[in-house]
C-alpha positions in Angstrom: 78.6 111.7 74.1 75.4 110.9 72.3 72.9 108.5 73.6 73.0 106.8 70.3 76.8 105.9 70.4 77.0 104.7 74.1 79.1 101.5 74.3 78.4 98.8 76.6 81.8 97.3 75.9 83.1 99.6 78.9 81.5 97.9 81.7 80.9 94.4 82.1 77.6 94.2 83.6 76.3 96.7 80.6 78.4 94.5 78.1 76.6 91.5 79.7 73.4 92.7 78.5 71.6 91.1 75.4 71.3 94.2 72.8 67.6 94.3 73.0 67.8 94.4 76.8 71.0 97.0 76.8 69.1 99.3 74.4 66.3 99.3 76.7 68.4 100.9 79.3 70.2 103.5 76.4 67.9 106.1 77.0 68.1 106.8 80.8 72.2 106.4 81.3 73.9 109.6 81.1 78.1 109.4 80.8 79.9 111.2 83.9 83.0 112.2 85.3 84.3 110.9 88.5 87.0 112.8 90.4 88.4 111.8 93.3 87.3 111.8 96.6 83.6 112.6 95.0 81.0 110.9 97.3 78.5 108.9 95.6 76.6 108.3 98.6 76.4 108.9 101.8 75.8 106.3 104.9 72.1 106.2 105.6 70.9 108.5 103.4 68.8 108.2 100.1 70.6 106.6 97.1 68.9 108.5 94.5 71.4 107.8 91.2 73.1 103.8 90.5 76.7 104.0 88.4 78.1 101.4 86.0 81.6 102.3 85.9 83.7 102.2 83.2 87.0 103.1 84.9 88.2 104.3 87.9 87.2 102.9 91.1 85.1 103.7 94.3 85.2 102.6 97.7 82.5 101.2 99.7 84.1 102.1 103.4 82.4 101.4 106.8 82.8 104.4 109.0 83.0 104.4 113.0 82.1 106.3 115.7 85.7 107.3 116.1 86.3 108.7 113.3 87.9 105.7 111.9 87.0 103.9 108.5 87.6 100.7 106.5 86.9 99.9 103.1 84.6 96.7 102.9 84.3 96.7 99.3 85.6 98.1 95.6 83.8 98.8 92.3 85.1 99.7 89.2 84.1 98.4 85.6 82.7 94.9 86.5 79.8 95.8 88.8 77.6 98.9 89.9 77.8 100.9 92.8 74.2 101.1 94.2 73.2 97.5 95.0 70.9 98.7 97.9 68.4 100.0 95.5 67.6 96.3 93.8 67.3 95.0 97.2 64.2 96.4 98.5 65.8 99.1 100.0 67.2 102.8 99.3 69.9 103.3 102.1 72.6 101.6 103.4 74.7 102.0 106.3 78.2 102.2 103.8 79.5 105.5 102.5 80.6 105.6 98.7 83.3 107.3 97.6 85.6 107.7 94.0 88.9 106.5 95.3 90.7 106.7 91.6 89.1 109.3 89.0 87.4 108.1 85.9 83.9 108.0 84.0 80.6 105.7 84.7 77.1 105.8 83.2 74.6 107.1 85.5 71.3 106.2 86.1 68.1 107.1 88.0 67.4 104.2 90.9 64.0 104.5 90.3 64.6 103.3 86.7 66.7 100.3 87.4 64.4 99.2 90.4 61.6 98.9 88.1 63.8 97.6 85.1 64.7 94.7 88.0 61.4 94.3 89.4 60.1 93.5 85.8 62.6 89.9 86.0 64.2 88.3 83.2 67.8 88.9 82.0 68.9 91.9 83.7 67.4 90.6 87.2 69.3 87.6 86.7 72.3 89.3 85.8 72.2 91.5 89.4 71.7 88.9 91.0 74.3 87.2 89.8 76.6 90.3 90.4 75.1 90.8 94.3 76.6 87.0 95.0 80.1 88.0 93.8 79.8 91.1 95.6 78.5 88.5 99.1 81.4 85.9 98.6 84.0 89.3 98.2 82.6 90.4 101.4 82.5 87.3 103.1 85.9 86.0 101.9 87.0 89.9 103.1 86.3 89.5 106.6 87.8 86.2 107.1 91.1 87.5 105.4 91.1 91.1 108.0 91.2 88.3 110.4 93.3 85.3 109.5 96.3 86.7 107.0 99.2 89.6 108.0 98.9 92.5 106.4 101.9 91.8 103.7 99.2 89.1 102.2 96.0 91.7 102.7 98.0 94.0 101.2 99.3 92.0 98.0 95.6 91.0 97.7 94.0 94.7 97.8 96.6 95.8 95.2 96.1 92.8 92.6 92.1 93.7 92.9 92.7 97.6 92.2 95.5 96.9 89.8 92.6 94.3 87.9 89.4 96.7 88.1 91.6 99.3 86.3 93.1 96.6 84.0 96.6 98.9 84.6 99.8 97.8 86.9 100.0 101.8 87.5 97.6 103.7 89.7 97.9 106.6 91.8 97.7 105.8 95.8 99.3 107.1 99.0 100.1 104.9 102.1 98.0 106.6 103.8 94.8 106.0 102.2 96.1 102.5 102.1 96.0 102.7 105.8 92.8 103.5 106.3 91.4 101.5 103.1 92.7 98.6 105.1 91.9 99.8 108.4 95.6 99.6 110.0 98.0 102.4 110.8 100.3 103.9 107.9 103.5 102.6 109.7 102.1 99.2 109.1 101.6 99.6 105.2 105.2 101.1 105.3 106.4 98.1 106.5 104.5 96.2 104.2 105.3 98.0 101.3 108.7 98.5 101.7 109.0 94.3 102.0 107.3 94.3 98.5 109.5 96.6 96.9 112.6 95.7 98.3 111.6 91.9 96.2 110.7 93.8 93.5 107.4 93.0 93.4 106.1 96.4 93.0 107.4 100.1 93.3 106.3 103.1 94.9 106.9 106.3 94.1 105.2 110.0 95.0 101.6 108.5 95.7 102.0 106.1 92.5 102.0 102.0 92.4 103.5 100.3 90.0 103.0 96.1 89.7 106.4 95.1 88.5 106.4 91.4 89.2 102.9 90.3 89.3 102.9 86.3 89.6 105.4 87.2 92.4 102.7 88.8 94.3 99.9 86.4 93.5 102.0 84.1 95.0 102.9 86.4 97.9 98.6 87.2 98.1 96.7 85.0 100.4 93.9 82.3 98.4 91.8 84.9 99.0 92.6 87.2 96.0 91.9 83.8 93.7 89.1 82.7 95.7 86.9 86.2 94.8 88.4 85.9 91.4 87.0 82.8 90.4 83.8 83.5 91.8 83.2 87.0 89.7 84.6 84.5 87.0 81.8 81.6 87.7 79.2 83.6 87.8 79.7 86.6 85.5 82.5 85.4 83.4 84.9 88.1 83.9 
């Protein structure tokens, strides 16, 4: 795709931009491919490129000395996966992976850093984007611990059915599992209680929403608490 004909339209923080400020950034984003499983980043070691999705979606997992992993956050077209850059700092201790293929612009680190440092619009905006991202965080760790795994699990599928914008997506129990940080018999038990209400249908590594006020309802106030703050304070 020519640099010329890059839409901002795609992802929400680009399309947030003013066109002065968007065009500014034009000339350093480059359109790729995610596949899945691709790591973006790994734990503790230099972030080097930022992504603005425009599908797809990556996972932001903590992993433990085990072996074991959980993911603590998710990224698809309304944010950017890279946040540690803009925060003084070039590492985190999160690994970042493409949990459902798709395309995001890329961009050098070292552009955007000085793009934020400058201020104005586009520092505002991140900021903005880095408190959603807190209060999803925050309001994550209070639901691992408070609500069963049926409402988790109604929750994590409403968020990756909406950063799609599809009530069809490719995912196995088992990397439900470990998304979640729970064993697979658990999510079979759980997703077998949502089907058999016919709230969603799984198939072969494939989800499909089929009732989905039913499962808002059945979702803790979690899923509408991180909803409404993305809403607030970026208007998606």
């Amino acid at each position: 795709m020519s640099k010329n004909t890059l839409k901002p339209q795609v992802n929400k923080l680009l399309a947030a931009l003013s066109t002065s400020d968007y065009q500014r950034l034009v000339p350093h984003l480059k359109l790729v491919s995610l596949s899945t499983r691709q790591v973006i980043y790994e734990s503790k070691e230099p972030i080097t490129q930022v992504y603005f999705p425009q599908n797809g979606v990556v996972s932001l997992v903590t992993n433990m000395e085990n072996g074991s992993m959980m993911e603590v956050g998710v990224v698809s077209n309304e944010g950017m996966v890279g946040i540690p850059i803009i925060l003084g700092g070039n590492t985190t201790t999160t690994k970042a992976f493409v949990q459902v293929s798709g395309a995001a612009m890329q961009m050098d680190a070292d552009v955007l850093r000085t793009e934020f440092n400058q201020g104005g619009a586009i520092q505002n905006l991140l900021l903005r984007y880095v408190q959603a991202v807190y209060t999803e965080l925050a309001q994550g760790c209070a639901c691992n611990r408070f609500h069963t795994l049926e409402e988790r699990l109604a929750r994590w599928l409403l968020t990756v059915s909406d950063r799609l914008e599809s009530e069809d997506f490719p995912l196995t129990q088992e990397f439900i599992a470990q998304m979640l940080g729970v064993r697979r018999s658990g999510v079979t038990v759980a997703a077998n209680t949502l089907s058999r209400t016919g709230m969603i249908r799984y198939q072969r590594g494939h989800i499909s929403i089929l009732k989905r006020e039913a499962l808002e309802a059945t979702s803790c106030e979690c899923y509408q608490v991180i909803q409404g703050e993305f809403a607030r304070l970026l208007g998606n």
